[in-house]
C-alpha positions as YAML, in Angstrom:
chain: A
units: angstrom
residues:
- id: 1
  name: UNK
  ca: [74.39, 133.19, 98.25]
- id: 2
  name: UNK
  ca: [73.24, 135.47, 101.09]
- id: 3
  name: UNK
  ca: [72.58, 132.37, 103.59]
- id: 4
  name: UNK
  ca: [76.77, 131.46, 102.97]
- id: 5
  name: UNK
  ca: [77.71, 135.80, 103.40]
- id: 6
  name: UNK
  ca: [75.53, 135.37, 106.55]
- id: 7
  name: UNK
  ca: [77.31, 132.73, 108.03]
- id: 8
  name: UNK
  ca: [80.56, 134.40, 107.29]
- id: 9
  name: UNK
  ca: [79.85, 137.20, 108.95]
- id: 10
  name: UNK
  ca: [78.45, 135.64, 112.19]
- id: 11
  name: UNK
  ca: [81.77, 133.58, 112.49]
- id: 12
  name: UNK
  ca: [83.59, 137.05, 111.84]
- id: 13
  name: UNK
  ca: [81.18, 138.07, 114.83]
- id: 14
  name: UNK
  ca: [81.84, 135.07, 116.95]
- id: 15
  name: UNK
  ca: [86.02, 135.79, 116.56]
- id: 16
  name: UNK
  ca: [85.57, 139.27, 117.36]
- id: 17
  name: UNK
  ca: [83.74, 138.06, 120.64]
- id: 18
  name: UNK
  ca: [86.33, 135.51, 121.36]
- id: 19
  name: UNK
  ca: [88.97, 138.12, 120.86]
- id: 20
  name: UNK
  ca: [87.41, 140.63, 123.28]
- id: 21
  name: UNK
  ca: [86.92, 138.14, 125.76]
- id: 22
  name: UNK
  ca: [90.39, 137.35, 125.90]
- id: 23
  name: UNK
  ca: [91.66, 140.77, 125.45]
- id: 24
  name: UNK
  ca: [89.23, 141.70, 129.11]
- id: 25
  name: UNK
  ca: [90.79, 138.90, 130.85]
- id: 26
  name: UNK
  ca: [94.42, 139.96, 129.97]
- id: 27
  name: UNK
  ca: [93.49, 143.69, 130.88]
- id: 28
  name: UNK
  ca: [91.94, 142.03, 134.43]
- id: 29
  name: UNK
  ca: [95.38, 140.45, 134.65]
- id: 30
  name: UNK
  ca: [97.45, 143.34, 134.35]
- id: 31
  name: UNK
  ca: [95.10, 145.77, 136.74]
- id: 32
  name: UNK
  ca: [95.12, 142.99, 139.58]
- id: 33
  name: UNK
  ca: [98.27, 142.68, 139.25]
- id: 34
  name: UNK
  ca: [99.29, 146.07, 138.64]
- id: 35
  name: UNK
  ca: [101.36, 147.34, 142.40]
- id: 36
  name: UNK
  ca: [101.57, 151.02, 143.51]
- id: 37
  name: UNK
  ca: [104.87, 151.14, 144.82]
- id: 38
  name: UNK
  ca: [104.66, 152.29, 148.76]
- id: 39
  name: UNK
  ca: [106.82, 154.94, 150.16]
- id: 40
  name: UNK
  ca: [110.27, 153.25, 150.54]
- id: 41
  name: UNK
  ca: [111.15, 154.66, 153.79]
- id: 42
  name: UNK
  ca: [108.23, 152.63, 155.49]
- id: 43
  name: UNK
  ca: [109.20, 149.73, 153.59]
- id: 44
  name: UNK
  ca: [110.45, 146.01, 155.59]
- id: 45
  name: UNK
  ca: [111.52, 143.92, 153.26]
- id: 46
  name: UNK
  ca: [110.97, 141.03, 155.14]
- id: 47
  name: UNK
  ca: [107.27, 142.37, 156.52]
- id: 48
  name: UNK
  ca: [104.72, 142.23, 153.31]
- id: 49
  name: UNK
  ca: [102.35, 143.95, 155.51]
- id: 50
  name: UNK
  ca: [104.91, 147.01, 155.00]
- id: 51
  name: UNK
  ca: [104.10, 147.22, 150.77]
- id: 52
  name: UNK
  ca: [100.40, 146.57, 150.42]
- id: 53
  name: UNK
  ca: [99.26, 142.88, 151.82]
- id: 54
  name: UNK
  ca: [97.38, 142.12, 154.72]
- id: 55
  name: UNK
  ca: [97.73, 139.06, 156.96]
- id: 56
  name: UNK
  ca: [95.42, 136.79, 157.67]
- id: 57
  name: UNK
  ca: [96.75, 133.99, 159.64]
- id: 58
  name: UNK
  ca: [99.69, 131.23, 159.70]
- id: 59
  name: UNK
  ca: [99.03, 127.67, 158.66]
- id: 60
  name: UNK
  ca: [99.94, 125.63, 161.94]
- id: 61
  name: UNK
  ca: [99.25, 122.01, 160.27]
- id: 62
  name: UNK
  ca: [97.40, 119.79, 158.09]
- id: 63
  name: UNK
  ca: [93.62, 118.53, 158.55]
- id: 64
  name: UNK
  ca: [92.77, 115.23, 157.29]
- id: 65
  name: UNK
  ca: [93.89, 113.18, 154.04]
- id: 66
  name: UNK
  ca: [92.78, 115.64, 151.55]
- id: 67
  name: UNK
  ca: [94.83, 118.31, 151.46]
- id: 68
  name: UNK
  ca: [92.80, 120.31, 154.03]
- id: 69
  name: UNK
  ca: [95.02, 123.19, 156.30]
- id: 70
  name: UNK
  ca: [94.90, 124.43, 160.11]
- id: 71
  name: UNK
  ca: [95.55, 127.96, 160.34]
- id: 72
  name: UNK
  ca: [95.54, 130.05, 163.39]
- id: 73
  name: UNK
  ca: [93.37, 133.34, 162.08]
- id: 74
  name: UNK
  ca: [94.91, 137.09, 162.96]
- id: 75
  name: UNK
  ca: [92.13, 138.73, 160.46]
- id: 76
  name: UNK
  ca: [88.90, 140.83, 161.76]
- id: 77
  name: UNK
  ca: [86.83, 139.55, 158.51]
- id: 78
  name: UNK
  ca: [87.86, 135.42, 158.30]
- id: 79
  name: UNK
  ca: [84.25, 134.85, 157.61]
- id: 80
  name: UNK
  ca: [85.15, 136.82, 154.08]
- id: 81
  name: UNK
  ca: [88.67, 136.64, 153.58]
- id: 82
  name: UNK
  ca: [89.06, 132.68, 154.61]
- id: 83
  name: UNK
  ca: [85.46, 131.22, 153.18]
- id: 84
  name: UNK
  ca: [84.91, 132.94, 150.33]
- id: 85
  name: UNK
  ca: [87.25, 131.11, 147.09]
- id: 86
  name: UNK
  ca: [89.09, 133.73, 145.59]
- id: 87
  name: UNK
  ca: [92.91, 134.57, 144.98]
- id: 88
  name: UNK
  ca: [94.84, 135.36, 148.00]
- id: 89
  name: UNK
  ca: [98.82, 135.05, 149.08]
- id: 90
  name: UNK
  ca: [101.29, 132.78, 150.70]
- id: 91
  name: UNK
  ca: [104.59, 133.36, 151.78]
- id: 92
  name: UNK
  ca: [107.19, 130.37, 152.85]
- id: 93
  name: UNK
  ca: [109.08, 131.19, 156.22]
- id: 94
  name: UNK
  ca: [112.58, 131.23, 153.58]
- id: 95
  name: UNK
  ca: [110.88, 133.27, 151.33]
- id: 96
  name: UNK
  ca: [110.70, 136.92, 151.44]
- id: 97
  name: UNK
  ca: [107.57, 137.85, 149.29]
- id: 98
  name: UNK
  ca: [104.32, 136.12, 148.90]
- id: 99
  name: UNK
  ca: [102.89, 134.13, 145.88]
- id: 100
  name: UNK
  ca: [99.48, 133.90, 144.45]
- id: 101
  name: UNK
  ca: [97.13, 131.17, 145.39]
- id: 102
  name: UNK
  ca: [93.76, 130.16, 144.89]
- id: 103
  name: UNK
  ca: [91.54, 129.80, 148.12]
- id: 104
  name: UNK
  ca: [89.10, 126.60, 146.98]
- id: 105
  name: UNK
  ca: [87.12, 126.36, 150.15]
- id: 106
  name: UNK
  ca: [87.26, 127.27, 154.05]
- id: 107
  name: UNK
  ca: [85.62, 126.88, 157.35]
- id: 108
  name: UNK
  ca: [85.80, 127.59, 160.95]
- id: 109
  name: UNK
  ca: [86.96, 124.67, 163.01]
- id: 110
  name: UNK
  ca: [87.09, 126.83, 166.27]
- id: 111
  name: UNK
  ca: [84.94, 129.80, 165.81]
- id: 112
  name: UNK
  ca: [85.89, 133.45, 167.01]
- id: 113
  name: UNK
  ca: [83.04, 133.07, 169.93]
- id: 114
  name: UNK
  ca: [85.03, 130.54, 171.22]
- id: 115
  name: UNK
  ca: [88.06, 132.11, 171.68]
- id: 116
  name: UNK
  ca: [86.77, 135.60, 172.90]
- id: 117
  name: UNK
  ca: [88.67, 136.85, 176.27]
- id: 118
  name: UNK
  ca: [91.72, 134.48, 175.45]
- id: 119
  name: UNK
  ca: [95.19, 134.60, 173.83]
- id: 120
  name: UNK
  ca: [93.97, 131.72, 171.58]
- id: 121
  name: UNK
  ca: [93.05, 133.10, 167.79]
- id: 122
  name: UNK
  ca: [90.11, 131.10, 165.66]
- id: 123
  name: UNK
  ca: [91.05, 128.13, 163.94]
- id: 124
  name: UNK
  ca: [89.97, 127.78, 160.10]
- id: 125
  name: UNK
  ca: [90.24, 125.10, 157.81]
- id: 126
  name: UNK
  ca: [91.21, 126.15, 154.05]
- id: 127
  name: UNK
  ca: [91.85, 124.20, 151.38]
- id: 128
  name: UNK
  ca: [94.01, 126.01, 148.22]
- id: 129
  name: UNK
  ca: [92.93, 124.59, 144.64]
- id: 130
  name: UNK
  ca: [97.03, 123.15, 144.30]
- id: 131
  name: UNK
  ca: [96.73, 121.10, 147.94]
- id: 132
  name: UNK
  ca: [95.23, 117.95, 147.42]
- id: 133
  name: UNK
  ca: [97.05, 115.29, 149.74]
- id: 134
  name: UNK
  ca: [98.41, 115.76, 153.21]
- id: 135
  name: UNK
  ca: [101.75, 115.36, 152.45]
- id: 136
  name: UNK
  ca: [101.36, 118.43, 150.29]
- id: 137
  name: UNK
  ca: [99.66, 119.90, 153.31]
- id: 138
  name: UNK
  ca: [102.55, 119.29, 155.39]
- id: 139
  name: UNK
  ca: [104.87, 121.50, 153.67]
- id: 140
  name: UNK
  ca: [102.95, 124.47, 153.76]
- id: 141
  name: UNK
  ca: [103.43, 124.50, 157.60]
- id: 142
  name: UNK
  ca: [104.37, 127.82, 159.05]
- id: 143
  name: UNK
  ca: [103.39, 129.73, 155.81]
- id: 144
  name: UNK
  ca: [101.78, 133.12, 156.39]
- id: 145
  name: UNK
  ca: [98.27, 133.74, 154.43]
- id: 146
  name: UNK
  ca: [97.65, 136.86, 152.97]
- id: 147
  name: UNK
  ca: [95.07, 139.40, 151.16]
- id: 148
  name: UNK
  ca: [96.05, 142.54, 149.21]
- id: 149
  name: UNK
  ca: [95.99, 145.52, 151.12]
- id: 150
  name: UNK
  ca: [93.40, 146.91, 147.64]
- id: 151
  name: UNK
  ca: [91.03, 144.48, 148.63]
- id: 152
  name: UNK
  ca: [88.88, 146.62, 150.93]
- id: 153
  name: UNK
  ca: [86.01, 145.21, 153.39]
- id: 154
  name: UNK
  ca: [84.38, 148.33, 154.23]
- id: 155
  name: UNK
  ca: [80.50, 146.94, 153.62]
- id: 156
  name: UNK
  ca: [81.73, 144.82, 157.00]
- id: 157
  name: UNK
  ca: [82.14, 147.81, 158.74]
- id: 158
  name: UNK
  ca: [80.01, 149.33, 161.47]
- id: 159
  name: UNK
  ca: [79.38, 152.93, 161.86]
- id: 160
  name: UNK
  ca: [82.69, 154.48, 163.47]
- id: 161
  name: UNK
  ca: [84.50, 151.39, 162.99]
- id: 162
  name: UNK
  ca: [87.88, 151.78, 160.61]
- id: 163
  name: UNK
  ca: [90.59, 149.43, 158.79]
- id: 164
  name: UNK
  ca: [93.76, 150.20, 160.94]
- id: 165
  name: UNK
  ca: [96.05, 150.90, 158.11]
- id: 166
  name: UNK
  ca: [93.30, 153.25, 156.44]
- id: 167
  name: UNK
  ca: [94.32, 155.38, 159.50]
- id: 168
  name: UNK
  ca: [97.82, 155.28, 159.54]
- id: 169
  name: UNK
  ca: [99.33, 157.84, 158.17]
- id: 170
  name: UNK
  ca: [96.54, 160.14, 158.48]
- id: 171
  name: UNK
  ca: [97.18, 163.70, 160.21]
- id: 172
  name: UNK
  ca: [95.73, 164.66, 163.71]
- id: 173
  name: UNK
  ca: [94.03, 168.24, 164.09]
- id: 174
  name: UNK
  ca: [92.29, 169.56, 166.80]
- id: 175
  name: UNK
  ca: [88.60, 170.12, 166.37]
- id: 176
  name: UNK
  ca: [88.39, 173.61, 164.90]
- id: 177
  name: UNK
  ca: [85.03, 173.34, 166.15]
- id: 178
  name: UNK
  ca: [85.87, 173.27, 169.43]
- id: 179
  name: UNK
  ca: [88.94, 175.48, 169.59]
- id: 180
  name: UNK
  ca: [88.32, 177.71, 166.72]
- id: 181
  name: UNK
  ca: [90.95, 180.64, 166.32]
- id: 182
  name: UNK
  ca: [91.77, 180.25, 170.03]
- id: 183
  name: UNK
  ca: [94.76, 177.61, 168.78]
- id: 184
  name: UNK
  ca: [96.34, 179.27, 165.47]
- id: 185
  name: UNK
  ca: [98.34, 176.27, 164.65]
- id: 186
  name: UNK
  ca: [95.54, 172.90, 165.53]
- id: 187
  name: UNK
  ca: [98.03, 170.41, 163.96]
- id: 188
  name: UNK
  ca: [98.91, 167.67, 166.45]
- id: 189
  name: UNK
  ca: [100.67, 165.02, 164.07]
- id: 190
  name: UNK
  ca: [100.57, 162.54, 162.23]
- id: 191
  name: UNK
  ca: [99.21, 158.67, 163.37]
- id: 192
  name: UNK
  ca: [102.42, 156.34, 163.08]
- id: 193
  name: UNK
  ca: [100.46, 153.14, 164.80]
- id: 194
  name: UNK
  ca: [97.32, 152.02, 166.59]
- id: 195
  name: UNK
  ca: [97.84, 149.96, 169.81]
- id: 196
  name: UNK
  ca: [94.47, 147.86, 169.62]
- id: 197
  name: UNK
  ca: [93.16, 147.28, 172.90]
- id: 198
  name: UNK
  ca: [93.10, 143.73, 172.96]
- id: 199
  name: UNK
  ca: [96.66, 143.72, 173.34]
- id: 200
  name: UNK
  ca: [96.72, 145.96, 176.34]
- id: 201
  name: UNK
  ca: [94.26, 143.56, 178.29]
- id: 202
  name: UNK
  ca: [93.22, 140.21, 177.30]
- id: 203
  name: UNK
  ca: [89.05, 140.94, 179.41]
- id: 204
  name: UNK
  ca: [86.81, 141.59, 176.24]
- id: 205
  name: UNK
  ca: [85.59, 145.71, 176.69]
- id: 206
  name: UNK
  ca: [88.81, 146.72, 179.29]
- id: 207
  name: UNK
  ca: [91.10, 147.89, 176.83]
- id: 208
  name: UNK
  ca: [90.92, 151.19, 174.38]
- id: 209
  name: UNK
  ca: [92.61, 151.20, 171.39]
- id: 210
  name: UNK
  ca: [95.19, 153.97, 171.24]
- id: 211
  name: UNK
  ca: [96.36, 156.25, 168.36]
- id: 212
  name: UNK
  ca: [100.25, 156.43, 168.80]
- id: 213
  name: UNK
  ca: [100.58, 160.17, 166.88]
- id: 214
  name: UNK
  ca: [104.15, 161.44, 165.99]
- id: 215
  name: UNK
  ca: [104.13, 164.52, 167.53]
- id: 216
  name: UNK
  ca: [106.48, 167.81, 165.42]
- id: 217
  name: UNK
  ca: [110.21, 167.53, 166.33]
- id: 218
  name: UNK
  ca: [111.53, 170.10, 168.71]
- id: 219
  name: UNK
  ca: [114.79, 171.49, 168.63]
- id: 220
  name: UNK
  ca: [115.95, 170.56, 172.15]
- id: 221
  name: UNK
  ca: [114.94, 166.76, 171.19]
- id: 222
  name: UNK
  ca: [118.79, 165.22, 170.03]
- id: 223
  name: UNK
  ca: [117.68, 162.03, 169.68]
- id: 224
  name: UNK
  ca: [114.27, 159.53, 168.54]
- id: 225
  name: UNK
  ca: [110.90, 160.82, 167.97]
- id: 226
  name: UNK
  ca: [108.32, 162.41, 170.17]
- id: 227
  name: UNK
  ca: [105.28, 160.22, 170.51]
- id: 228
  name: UNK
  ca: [102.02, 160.73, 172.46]
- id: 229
  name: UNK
  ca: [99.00, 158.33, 172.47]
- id: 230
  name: UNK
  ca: [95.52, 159.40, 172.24]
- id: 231
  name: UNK
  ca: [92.46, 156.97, 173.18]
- id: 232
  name: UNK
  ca: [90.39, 156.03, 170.07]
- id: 233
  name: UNK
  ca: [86.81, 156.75, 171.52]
- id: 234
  name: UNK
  ca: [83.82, 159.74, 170.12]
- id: 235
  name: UNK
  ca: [84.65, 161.76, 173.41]
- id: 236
  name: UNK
  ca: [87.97, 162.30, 172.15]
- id: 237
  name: UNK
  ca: [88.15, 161.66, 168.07]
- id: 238
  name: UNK
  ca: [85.67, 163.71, 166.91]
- id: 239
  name: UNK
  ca: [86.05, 163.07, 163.28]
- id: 240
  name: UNK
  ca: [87.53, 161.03, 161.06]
- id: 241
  name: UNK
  ca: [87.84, 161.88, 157.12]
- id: 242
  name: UNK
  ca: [89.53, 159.46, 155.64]
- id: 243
  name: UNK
  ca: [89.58, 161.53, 151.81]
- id: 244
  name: UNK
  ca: [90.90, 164.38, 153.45]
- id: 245
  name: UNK
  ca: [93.52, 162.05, 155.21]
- id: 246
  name: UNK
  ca: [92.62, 164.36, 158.56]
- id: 247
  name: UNK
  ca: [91.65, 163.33, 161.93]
- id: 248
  name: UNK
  ca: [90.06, 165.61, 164.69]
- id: 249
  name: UNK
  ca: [90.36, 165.15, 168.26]
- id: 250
  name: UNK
  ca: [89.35, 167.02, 171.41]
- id: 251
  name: UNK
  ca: [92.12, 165.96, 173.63]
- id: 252
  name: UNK
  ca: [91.27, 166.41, 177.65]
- id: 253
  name: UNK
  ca: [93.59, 168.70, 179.27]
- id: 254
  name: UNK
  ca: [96.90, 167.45, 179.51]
- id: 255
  name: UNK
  ca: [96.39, 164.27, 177.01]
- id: 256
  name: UNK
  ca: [99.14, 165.93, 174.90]
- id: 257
  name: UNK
  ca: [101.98, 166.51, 177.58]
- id: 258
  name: UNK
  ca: [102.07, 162.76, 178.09]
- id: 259
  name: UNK
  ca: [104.45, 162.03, 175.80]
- id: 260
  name: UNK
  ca: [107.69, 159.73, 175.53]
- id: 261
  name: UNK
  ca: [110.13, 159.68, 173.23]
- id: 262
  name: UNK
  ca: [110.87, 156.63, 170.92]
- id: 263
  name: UNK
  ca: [114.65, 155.43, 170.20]
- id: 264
  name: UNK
  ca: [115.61, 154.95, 166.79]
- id: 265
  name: UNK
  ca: [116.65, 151.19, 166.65]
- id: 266
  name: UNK
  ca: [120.22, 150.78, 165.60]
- id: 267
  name: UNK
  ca: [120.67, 147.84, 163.29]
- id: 268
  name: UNK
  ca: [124.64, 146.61, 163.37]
- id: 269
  name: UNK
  ca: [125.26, 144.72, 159.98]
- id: 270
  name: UNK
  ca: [128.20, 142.52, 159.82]
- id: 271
  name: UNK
  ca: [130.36, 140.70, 162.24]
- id: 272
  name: UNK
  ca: [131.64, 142.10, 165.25]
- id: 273
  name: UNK
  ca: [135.53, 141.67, 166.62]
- id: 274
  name: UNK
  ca: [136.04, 138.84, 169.03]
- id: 275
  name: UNK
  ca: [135.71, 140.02, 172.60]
- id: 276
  name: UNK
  ca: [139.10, 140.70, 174.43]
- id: 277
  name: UNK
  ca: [139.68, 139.40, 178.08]
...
């Protein structure tokens, strides 16, 4: 009858559905967990924040009886990376790369406004979906939060204000602008680092964050790299494109002939010979 060919072919309909569905959610798997594989050169294997995470704090203790955690926030955006529930990443201090986790809930417990001009960092509580005692809570002492590096927050960002690592790696120009064709070759270097102000002086305004720019190698230079650091301010950056990968400052006078050179570190692997006397 046509009322039985019907309801065959809406359950054909309704298993087509259920097979799409579950088809988009293994496709959403593989993307989010699909890694572009950083530049290996750069790469720490013991520092995530080297191959495409970003920290956001270490869990210092355990709140409570239900599986609530203390952790001591390092992160710009906690209001969106520790409140909102989502997926984010833990690593154990034995462990060398993190581990998916699902963030069920967080909140401040010492706000960022209350720890402005100190060496103190805000205090959030988070519980992950997995954590529901304190004993469990416990354990995850010392265990460094993070967020992938993908996951971008730039609707949080104010006019002229950048993600650090969307500027490293970027190359430094002067302002054609300014110096036209008086310069034939305007390329400075490339940015290896920021030094954030804070760092540099703990009073709230005091400190400029610094672009430390690997300046070319020089022939008479034997050893380490030739760095120079250039204030992060409009008077000085000009511009910053972050699809062309190009930065544009008008350097002061003499900015650029205050540079050092950095060491290479020398790691020694291995045991050394007992010392002779």
């Amino acid at each position: 009858s046509l009322e039985a060919v019907d309801e065959l072919l809406a359950s054909v309909d309704a298993n087509d559905d259920e097979v799409e569905e579950e088809e988009a959610v293994e496709f959403e798997k593989r993307v989010r967990n699909k890694r572009q594989f950083p530049d290996t050169t750069t790469i720490d294997p013991y520092d995530p924040t080297t191959y495409g995470y970003v920290e956001l704090g270490t869990i210092i203790g355990a709140h409570g009886v239900h599986g609530f955690l203390k952790l001591s926030s390092t992160t710009d955006f906690s209001e969106k990376r520790l409140c909102e529930p989502g997926i984010r990443h833990i690593k154990p201090p034995n462990r060398r790369s993190p581990r998916e986790v699902q963030l069920a809930e967080g909140r401040p417990l010492r706000p960022d406004s209350a720890t402005t001009g100190s060496d103190a960092n805000p205090i959030y509580l988070i519980r992950l979906e997995h954590i529901q005692d304190r004993e469990s809570a416990l354990k995850l002492r010392g265990c460094v939060l993070y967020s992938l590096e993908d996951e971008k927050v730039d609707d949080l960002l104010d006019e002229g204000e950048y993600i650090v690592s969307d500027l490293i790696g970027l190359n430094v120009f002067l302002d054609e602008q300014v110096y036209g064709d008086a310069k034939k070759d305007l390329f400075v270097g490339n940015i290896r680092g920021v030094v954030m102000g804070s760092e540099i002086c703990a009073i709230p305004g005091l400190g400029q964050d610094l672009l430390e720019v690997l300046l070319p190698k020089r022939k008479e230079l034997q050893r380490g790299e030739e760095m120079v650091l250039i204030p992060f301010f409009p008077q000085i950056v000009s511009r910053v494109d972050l699809d062309l990968r190009m930065v544009f400052v008008k350097p002061p006078a003499g900015l650029l002939d205050l540079s050092y050179v950095r060491e290479e570190k020398v790691k020694i692997k291995g045991f050394l010979p007992a010392a002779r006397y």
